[in-house]
C-alpha positions as MATLAB code, in Angstrom:
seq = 'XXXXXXXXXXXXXXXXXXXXXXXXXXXXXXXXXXXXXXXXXXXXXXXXXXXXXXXXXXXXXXXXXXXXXXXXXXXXXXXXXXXXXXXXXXXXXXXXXXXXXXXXXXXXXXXXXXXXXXXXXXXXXXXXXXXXXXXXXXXXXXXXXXXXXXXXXXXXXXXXXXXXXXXXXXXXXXXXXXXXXXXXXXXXXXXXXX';
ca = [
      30.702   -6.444    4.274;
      30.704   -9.361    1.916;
      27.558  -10.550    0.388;
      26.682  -13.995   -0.550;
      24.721  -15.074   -2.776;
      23.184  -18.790   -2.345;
      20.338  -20.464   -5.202;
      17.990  -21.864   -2.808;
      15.450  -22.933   -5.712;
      15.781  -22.698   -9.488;
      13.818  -23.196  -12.277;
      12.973  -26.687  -12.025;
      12.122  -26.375   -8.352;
      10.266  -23.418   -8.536;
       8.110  -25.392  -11.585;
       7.852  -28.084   -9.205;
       6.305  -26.316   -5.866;
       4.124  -24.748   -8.394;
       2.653  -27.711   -9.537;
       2.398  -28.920   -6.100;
       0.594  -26.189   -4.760;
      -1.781  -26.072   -7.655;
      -2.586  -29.494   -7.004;
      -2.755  -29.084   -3.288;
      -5.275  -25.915   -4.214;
      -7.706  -28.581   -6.239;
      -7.382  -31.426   -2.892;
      -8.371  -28.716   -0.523;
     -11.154  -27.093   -2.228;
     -12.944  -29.975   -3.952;
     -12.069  -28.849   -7.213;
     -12.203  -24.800   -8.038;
     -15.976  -23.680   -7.753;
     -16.258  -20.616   -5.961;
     -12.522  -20.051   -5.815;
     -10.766  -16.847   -7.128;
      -6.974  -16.016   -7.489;
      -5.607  -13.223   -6.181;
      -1.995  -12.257   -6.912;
      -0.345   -9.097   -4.654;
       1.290   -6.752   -6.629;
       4.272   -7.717   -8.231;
       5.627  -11.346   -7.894;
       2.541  -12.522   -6.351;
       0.465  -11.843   -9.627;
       2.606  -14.287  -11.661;
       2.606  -16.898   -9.534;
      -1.075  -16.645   -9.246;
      -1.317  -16.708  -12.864;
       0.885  -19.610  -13.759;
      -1.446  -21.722  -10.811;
      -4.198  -20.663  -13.139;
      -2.608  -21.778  -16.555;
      -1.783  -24.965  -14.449;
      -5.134  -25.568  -13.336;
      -6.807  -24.968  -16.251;
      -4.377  -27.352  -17.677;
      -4.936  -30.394  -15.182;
      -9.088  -29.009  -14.788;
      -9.672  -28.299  -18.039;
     -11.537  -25.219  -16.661;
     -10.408  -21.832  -16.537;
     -10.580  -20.313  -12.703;
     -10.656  -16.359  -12.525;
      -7.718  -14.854  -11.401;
      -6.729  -10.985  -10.574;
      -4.389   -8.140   -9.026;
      -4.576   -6.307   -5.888;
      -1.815   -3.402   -5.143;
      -1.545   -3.384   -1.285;
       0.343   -0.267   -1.244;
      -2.606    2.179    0.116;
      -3.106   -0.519    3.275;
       0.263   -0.364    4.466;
       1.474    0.163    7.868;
       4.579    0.571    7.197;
       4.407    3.088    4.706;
       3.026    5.828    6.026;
       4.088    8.529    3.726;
       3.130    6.716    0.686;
      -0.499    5.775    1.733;
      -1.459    9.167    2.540;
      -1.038    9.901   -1.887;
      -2.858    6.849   -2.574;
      -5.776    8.108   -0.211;
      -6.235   11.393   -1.628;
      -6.957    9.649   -5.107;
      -9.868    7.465   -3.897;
     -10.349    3.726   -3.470;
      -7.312    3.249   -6.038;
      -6.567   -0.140   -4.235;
      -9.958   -1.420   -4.444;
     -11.058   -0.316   -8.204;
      -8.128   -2.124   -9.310;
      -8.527   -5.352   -8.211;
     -12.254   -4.651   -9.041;
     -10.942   -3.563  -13.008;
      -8.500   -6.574  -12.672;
     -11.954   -9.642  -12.071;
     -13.858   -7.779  -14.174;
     -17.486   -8.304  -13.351;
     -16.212  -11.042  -10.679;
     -17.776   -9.936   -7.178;
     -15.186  -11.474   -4.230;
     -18.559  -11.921   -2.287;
     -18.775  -15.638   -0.693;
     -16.058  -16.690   -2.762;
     -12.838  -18.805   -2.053;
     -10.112  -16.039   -2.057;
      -6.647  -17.874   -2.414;
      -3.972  -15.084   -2.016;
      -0.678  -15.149   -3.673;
       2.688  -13.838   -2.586;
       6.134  -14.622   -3.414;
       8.038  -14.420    0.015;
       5.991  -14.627    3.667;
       8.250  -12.571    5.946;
       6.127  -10.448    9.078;
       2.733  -11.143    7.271;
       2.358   -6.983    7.310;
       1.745   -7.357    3.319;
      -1.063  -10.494    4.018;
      -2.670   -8.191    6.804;
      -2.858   -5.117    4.342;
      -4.204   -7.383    1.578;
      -6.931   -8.846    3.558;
      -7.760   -5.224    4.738;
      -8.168   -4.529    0.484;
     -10.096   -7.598   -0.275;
     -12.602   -7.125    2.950;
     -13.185   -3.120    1.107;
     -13.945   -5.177   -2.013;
     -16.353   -7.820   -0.270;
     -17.335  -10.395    2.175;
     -15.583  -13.618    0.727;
     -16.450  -16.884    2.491;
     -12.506  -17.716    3.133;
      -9.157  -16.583    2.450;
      -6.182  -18.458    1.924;
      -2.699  -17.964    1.282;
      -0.108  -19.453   -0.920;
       3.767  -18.184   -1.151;
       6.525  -19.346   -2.772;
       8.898  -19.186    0.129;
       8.201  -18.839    4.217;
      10.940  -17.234    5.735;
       9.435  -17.037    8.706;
       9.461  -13.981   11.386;
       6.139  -13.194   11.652;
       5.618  -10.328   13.540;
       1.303  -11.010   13.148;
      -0.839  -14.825   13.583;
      -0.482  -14.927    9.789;
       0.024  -19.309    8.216;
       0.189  -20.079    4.831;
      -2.026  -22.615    3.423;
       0.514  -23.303    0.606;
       4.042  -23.188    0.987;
       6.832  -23.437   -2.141;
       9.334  -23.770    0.477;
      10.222  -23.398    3.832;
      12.902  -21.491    4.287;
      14.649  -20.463    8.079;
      16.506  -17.467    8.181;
      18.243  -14.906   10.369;
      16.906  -11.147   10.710;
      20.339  -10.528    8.616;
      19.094  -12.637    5.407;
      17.192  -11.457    2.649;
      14.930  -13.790    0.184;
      15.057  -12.472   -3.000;
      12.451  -13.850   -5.757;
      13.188  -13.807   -9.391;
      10.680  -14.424  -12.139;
      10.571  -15.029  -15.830;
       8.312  -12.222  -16.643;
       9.549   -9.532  -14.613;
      13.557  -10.325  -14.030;
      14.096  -12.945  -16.955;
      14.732  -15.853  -14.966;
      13.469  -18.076  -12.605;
      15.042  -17.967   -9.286;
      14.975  -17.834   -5.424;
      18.470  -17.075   -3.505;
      19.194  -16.046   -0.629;
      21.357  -13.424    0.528;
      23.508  -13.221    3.591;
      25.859  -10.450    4.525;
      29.444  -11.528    6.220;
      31.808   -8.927    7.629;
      35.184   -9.482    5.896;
      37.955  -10.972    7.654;
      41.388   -9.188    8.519;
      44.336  -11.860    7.420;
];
């Protein structure tokens, strides 16, 4: 098996959909009263904060912006969730710890993620924020849409748009956790017999 490697956006075009979405975020909800950031656990809470620093820039007004670990809401990790339970609402007191005195309640919740794939981490996420509150709306913002949704699950904000086959991966890479800024994707060939 021979895997390729292909830079689908780098720095400057990640910078780019960034700005675009932030901007898109201020168009579609009047500005950012109300509205809270929500970034899922791990790529999704940088993006969330750079819209926040960018925002703040073009604003001038700093929007509130937090963490939420959707591990305990899985369905597709069965093994893992059943830990998580046995030590409480952990899912829920951190995104709580992460807003501070922020209540979710009747708010604007715009969700971050880096890649959209079956919309099984959106569903699990919305399952956390509904134990944390009532918000008025939810909406959701990812880097890249690969598509295959196995649930009714849009994003509101898309980076990019990005087709692929069941065989493809998306990976995201970010500043702050990997050291650069980059979104490839990988395909798998089998090798060819000369």
């Amino acid at each position: 098996m021979i895997k390729e490697v292909h830079v689908i956006m780098d720095e400057t075009a990640i910078r780019r959909a960034l700005n675009r979405i932030a901007h898109e975020i201020l168009e579609r909800n009047k500005g950012i009263e109300d509205c809270i950031l929500i970034g899922i656990r791990r790529r999704g809470v940088y993006l969330a904060q750079r819209i926040a620093e960018r925002i703040q820039e073009i604003e001038g007004t700093p929007i509130v912006c937090g963490e939420l670990d959707v591990t305990a809401y899985r369905d597709d990790r069965l093994e893992e969730r059943t830990l998580i339970f046995e030590d409480g609402d952990l899912a829920v007191n951190q995104l709580k710890n992460s807003l501070g005195n922020v209540s979710i309640h009747d708010k604007k919740i715009i969700l971050f993620d880096d890649v959209l794939f079956t919309g099984r981490t959106i569903r699990a996420a919305m399952d956390a924020l509904m134990d944390c509150g009532r918000p008025r709306m939810i909406q959701l913002a990812v880097l890249a849409d690969r598509g295959h949704r196995e649930l009714p699950i849009r994003p509101d904000y898309i980076g990019k748009n990005v087709p692929t086959s069941n065989q493809e991966q998306i990976e995201v890479a970010l500043m702050e956790l990997d050291g650069k800024d980059e979104v490839t994707i990988l395909q798998y060939r089998e090798e060819r017999n000369s």
